[in-house]
C-alpha positions in Angstrom: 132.9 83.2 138.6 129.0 83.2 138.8 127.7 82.3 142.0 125.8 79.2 140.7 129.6 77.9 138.9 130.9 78.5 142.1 128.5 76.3 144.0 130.1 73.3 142.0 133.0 73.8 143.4 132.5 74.7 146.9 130.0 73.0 149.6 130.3 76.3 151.7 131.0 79.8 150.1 133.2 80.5 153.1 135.9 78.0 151.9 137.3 81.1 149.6 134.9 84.1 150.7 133.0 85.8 153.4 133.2 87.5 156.8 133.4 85.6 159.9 132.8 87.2 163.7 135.0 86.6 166.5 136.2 87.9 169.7 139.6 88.8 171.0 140.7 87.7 174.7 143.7 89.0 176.0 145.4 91.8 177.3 143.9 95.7 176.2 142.0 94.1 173.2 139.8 91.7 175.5 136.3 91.2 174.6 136.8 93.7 171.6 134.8 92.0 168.3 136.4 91.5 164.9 135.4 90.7 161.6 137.7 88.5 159.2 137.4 88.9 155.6 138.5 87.3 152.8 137.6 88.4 149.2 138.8 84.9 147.7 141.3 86.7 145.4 144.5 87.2 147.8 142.8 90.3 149.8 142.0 90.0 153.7 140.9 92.5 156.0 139.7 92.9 159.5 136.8 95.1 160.7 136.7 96.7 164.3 133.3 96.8 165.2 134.4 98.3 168.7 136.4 101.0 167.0 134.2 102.7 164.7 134.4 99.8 162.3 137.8 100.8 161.3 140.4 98.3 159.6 142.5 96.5 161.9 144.5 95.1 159.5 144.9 94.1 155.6 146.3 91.6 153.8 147.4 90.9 150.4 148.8 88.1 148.7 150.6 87.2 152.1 152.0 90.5 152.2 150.7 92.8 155.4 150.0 96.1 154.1 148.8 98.1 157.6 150.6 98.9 161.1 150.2 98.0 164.5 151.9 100.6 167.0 153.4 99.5 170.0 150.2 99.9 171.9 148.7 97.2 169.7 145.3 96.1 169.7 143.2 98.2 172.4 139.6 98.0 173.2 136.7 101.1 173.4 137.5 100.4 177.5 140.1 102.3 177.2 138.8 104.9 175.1 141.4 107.7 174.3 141.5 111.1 176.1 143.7 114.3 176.2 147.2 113.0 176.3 146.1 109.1 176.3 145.6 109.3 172.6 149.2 107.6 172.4 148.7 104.9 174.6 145.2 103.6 172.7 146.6 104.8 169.1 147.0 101.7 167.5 147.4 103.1 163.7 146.3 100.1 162.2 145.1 99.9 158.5 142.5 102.6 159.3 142.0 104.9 161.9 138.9 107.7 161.3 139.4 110.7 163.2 136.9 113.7 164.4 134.3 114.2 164.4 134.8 117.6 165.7 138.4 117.5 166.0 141.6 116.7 163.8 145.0 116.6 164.5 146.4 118.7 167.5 143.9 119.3 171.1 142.3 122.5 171.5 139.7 124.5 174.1 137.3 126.5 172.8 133.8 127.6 174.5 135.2 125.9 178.0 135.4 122.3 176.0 138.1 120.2 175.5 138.8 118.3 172.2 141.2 115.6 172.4 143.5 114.8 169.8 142.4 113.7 166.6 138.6 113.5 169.0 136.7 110.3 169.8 135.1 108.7 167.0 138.0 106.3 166.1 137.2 105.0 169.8 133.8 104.6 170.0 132.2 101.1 169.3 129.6 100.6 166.7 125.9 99.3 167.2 123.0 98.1 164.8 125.8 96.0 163.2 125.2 93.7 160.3 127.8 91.4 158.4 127.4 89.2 155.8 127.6 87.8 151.9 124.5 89.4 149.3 124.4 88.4 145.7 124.7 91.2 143.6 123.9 90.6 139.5 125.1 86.8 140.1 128.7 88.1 142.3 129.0 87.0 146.3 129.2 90.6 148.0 130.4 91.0 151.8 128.5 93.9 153.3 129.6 95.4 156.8 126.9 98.1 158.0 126.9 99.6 161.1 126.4 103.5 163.0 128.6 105.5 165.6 127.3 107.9 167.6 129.5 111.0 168.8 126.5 112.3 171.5 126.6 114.4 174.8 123.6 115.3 177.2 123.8 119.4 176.9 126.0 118.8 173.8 126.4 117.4 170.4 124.5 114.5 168.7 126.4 113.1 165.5 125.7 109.8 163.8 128.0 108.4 161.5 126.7 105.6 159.5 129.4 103.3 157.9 129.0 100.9 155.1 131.8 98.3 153.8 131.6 96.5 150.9 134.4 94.2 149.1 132.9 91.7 146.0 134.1 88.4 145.7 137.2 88.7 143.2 138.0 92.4 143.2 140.7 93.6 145.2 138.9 96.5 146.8 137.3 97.9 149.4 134.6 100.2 149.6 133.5 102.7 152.6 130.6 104.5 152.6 130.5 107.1 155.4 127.3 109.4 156.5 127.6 112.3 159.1 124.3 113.0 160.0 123.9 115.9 162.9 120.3 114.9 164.6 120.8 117.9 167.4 119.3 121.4 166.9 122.1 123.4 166.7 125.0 123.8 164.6 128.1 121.7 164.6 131.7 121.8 163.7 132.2 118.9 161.7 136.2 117.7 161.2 136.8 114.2 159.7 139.8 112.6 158.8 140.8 108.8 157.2 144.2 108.2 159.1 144.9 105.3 156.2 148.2 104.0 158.0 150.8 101.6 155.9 153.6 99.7 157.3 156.3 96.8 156.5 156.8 94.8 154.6 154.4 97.0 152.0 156.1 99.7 153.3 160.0 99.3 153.3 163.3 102.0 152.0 162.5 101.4 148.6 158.5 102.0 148.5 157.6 105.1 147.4 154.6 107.3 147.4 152.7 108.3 144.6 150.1 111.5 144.0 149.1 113.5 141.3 150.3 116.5 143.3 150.2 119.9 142.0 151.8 121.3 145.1 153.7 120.0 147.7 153.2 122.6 151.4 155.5 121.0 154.8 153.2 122.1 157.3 156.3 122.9 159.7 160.2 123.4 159.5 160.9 120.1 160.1 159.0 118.8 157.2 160.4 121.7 155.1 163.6 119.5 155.2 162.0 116.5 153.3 160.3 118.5 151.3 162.2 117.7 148.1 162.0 113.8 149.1 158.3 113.5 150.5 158.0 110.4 148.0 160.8 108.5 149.2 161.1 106.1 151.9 164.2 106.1 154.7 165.2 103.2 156.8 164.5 103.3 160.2 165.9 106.3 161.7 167.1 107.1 165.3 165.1 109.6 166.5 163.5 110.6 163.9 160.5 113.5 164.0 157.7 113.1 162.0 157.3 115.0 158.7 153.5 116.0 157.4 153.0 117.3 153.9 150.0 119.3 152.1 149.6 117.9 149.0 147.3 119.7 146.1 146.2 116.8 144.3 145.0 116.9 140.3 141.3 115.0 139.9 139.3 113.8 136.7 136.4 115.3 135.1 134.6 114.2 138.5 136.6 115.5 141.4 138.1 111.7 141.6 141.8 111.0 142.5 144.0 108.4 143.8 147.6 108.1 146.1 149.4 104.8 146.5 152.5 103.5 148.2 154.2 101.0 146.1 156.5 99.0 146.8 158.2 97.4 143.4 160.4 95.0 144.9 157.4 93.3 147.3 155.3 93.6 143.9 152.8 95.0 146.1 150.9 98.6 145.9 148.0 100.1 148.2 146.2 102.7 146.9 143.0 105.1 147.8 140.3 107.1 145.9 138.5 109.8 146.9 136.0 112.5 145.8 138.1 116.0 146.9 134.6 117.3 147.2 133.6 115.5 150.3 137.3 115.5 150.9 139.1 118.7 150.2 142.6 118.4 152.1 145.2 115.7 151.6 147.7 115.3 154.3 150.5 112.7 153.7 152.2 111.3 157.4 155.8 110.1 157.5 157.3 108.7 160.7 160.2 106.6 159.6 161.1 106.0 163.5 162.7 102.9 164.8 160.0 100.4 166.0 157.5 103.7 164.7 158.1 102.8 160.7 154.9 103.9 159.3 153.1 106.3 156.9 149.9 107.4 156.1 147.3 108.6 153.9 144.6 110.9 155.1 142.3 112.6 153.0 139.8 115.2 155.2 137.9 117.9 155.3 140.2 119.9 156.8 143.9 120.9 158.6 145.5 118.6 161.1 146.4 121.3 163.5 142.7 121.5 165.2 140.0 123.6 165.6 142.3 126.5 166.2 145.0 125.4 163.1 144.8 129.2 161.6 145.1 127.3 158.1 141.5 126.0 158.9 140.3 130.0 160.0 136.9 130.1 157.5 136.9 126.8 156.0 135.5 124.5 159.0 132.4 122.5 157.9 129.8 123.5 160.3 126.9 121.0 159.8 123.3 122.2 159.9 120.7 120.2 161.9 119.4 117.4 160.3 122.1 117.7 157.6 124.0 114.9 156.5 127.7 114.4 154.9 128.9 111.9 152.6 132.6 110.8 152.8 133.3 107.9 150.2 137.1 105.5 150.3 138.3 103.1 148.2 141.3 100.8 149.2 142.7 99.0 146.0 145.4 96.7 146.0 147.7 96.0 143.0 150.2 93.0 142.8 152.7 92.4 140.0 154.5 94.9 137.2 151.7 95.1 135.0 149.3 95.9 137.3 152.1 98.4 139.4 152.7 99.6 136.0 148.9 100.7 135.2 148.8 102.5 138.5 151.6 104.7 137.8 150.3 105.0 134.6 146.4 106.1 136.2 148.5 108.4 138.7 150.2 110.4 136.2 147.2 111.0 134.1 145.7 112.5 136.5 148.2 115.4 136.6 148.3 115.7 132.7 144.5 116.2 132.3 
């Protein structure tokens, strides 16, 4: 609906759309600022300005999509460190990891990198939020930088942009790595997009235009045959990580998706394997730890000494800038479900 329509309907746009601020107060998350939105069209999502302006959460047509661990909400106070990644890790919709370290910790030159490093922990400053009107359409816009910066060390700034229009059930991340030091740096960046129930359940399954399929260990090679499948919660059960070699369009564009037939309900991303290059898919179908992932990077998940990521680490020039572009969609209902598939498949036909 046009804005101006709109207005004869509504006294205040934010009776079906916008971004409101707030604050939490309790337990790890206190004093940690949130945004809600709400698209007007079934999607919500919340922003974690304190937390890289990842996704806390999203929403879609009353169906949660995202996962809390059992850590849950934690704020930047208790940033994560060495071993203490688990004990902040809250998973959530979103998690970004790096920026000059993914997956497993590492030493290297007399420095330690943490796992999955410290960007995903660090709060955000010169933050904006609020509704534009774009070509007559209500348009949240979320802005904000990160900076990943040491006295005798790195200087990274990561500049994020979110952007969801009123009536489309998407969401839109812009992400700029820009290394303002004079030296060289290794840059590793990973989107840790985390799904969990009721969107994720035994009978979701994940889809991929995948070309080839590589477990990254021996206990993945024993799902390898059923990485699209979902379990129910298992006792003791050790996580299983896939390499997937994913087919694009004529751009360098694909998409994954969990979908979940019986919920009517499907998540899916986009990405340009250009900026992002590997795809690994995460699947920890753990009691009380019931929750997989998609995480397109620039790299391995084993860390700066992974020998698959020997010769193929980004190293950033000074003054040179990345860009890193995500788009969450969600999909409710066969017909839409169906034209996913549909998309998904093409891909790997073309």
């Amino acid at each position: 609906m046009d804005y101006r329509k709109l207005l004869e309907y509504v006294g205040d746009l934010g009776q079906v759309f916008g971004v409101r601020p707030g604050t939490l107060t309790e337990g790890l998350a206190r004093g940690m600022r949130t945004l809600d939105v709400e698209n007007g069209s079934g999607l919500s999502f919340t922003v974690l300005p304190d937390r890289c302006l990842d996704l806390a959460k999203i929403s879609f047509k009353g169906v949660n999509c995202g996962y809390f661990s059992k850590t849950g909400l934690v704020a930047p106070t208790y940033n994560a460190k060495g071993d203490n990644f688990f004990r902040v890790f809250t998973a959530g919709a979103l998690t970004t990891c790096g920026l000059r370290n993914v997956g497993n910790p590492s030493e290297e030159g007399g420095e330690s990198f943490g796992i999955h490093g410290r960007v995903g922990s660090l709060p955000a400053e010169n933050v904006s939020a609020g509704v534009e009107i774009e070509d007559g359409v209500p348009v949240v816009k979320i802005k904000g930088t990160v900076r990943e910066a040491a006295f005798f060390g790195e200087n990274l700034r990561l500049t994020r942009t979110i952007t969801c229009r009123m009536g489309e059930n998407r969401i839109h991340m812009s992400n700029e790595v820009e290394n303002l030091g004079f030296r060289d740096e290794i840059l590793m960046i990973l989107m840790h997009c985390n799904v969990g129930w009721p969107l994720l359940d035994p009978g979701t399954r994940f889809l991929a235009p995948s070309l080839k399929v590589e477990p990254r260990d021996p206990e993945a090679a024993k799902g390898v045959y059923s990485w699209s499948d979902m379990q129910e919660p298992t006792p003791r059960y050790a996580e299983q990580v896939f390499y997937h070699d994913l087919a694009t369009d004529g751009e360098g564009n694909t998409t994954v998706a969990y979908v979940n037939r019986k919920a009517g309900i499907g998540e899916a991303i986009t990405f340009n394997r250009s900026q992002f290059p590997v795809f690994t898919q995460w699947k920890q179908m753990g009691q009380g730890e019931y929750v997989a992932a998609m995480e397109p990077g620039n790299c391995f998940v084993g860390g700066r000494k992974d020998p698959r990521n020997a010769g193929r680490l980004t190293v950033l020039r000074p003054m040179e800038k990345r860009s890193f572009d995500l788009t969450f969609s969600l999909y409710s209902g066969d017909g839409e479900l169906d034209e996913l598939e549909e998309m998904i498949n093409k891909l790997i036909k073309q």
